[in-house]
ZALO-260220 format. One record per residue: residue in one letter; z, x, y of N, C-alpha, C in turn. Coordinates in steps of 0.05 Angstrom, whole numbers, padded with zeros to 5 digits, always signed. Each point is the difference from the previous one (the first is absolute). Example, Ala and Ser with C-alpha at 12.3 -4.5 7.8 and 13.67 -1.06 7.14 Angstrom:
! residues 2
A+00156+00264-00114+00000-00018+00024+00000+00018+00024/S-00014-00007+00021+00001+00016+00024+00014-00015+00022/
//
This chain:
! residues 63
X+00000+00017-00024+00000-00017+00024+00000+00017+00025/X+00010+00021-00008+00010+00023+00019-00026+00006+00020/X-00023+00004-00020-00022+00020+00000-00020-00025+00019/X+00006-00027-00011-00018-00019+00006+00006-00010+00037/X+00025+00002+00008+00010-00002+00040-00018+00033+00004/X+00005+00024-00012-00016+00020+00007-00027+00005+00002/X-00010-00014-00013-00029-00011+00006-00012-00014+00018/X+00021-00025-00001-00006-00015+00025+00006+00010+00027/X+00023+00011+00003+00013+00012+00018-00024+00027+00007/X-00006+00018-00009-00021+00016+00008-00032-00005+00004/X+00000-00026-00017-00035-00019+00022+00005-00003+00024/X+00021-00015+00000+00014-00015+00034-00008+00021+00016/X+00022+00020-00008-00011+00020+00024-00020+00019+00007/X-00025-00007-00028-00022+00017+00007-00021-00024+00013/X+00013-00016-00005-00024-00025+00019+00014+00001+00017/X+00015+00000+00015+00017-00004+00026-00013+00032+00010/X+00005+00020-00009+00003+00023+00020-00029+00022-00008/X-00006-00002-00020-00027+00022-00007-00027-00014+00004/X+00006-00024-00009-00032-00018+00007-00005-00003+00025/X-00024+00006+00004-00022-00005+00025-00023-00026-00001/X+00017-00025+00011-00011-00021+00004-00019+00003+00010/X-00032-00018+00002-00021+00003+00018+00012-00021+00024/X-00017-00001+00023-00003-00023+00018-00013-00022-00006/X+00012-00019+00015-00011-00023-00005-00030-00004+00006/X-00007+00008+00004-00032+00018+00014-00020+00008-00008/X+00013+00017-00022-00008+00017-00020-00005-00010-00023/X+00018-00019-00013-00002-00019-00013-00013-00030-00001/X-00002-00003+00025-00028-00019+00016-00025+00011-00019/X-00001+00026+00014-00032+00006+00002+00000+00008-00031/X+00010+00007-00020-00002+00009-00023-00009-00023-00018/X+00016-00022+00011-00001-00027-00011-00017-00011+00001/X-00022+00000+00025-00028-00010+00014-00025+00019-00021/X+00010+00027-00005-00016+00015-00021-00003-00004-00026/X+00023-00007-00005+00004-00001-00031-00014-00030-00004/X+00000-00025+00021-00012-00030-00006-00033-00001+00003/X-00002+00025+00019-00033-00001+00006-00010+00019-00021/X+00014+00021-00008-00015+00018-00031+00010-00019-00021/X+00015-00017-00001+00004-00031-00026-00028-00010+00005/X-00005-00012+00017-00024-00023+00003-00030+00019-00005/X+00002+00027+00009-00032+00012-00001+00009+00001-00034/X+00017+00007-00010-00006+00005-00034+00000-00018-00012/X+00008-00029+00005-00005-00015-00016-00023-00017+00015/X-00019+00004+00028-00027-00014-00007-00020+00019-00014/X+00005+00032-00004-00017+00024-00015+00005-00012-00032/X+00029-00009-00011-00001-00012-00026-00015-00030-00002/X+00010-00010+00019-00021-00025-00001-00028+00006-00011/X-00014+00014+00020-00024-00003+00003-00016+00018-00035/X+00025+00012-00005-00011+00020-00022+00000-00017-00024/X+00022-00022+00004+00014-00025-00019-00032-00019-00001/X-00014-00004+00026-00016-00022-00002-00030+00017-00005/X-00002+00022+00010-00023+00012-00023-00003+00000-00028/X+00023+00012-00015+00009+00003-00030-00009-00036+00000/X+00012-00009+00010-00005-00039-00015-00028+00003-00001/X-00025+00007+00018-00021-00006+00012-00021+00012-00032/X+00008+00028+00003-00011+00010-00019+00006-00019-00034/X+00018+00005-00011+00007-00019-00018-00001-00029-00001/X-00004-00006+00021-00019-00026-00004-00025-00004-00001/X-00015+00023+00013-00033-00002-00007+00000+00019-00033/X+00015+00008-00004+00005+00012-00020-00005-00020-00027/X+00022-00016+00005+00006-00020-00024-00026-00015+00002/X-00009-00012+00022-00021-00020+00010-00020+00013-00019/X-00011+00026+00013-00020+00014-00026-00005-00010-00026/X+00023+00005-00007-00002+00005-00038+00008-00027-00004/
//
């Protein structure tokens, strides 16, 4: 039990005193990057998603 307050007890104070929070700012704009590189990769999967159908359907259609 001893070992288990010493654990906790030494996160506390490495998030309280050694971590370097970003700004609220910084975290804005990281957040605006990370949603606009989300949306370009999933319309590049899309579009790669609706070729693969395209082909395999003239595919099947074929034979």
């Amino acid at each position: 039990m001893n070992k288990l307050v010493v654990l906790i007890s030494e996160s506390y104070q490495e998030m309280v005193n050694k971590v370097t929070w970003p700004s609220i700012s910084s975290l804005q704009s990281s957040s605006w990057l990370v949603l606009v590189a989300s949306l370009i990769f999933a319309l590049f999967i899309g579009l790669i998603d609706l070729g693969f159908e395209n082909i395999m359907t003239f595919f099947y259609d074929t034979f």
